[in-house]
N, C-alpha and C positions, 0 to 999 in steps of 0.2 A: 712630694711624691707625685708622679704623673699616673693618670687616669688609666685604669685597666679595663680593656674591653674583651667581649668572647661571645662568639655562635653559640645555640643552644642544639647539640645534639640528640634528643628527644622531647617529645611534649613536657611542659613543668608546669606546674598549676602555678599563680601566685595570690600573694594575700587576696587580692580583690575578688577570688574567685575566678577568674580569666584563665585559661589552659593555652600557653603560649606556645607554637607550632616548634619542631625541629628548623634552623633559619634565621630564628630571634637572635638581634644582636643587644646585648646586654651590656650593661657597666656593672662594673663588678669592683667590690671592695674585701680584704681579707685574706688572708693566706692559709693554705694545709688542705683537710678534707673534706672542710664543707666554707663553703663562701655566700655573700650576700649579695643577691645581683639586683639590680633595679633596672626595669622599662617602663617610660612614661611614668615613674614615680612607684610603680606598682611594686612591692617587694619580692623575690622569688629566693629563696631557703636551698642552694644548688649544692649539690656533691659531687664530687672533681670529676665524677663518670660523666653527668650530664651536661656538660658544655665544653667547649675548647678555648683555649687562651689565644690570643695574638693579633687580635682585629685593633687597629688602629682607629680613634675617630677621624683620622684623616682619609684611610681607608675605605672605612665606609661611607666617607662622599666621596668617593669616585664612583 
């Protein structure tokens, strides 16, 4: 299964404590209405409102 990535459309806390901006592009594993996203390792607990799907890791190095 290839890697899902997604913009964070408003602030989300994650486990570490860290409040990660609207912008944040995340990897994301999981399907329905809430998913599990990871930046820099950090976990963030997301619901389908708070992020958008379709960012490519290839996308985001451009």
């Amino acid at each position: 299964m290839a890697p899902r990535f997604g913009t964070l459309i408003v602030p989300v806390p994650g486990l570490s404590g860290t409040t990660y901006p609207p912008g944040t592009k995340v990897a994301i594993r999981g399907r329905g209405a809430t998913v599990d996203a990871f930046v820099h390792g950090d976990w963030l607990p997301l619901a389908w409102w708070e992020f958008t799907e379709g960012i490519t890791e290839d996308a985001a190095e451009d």
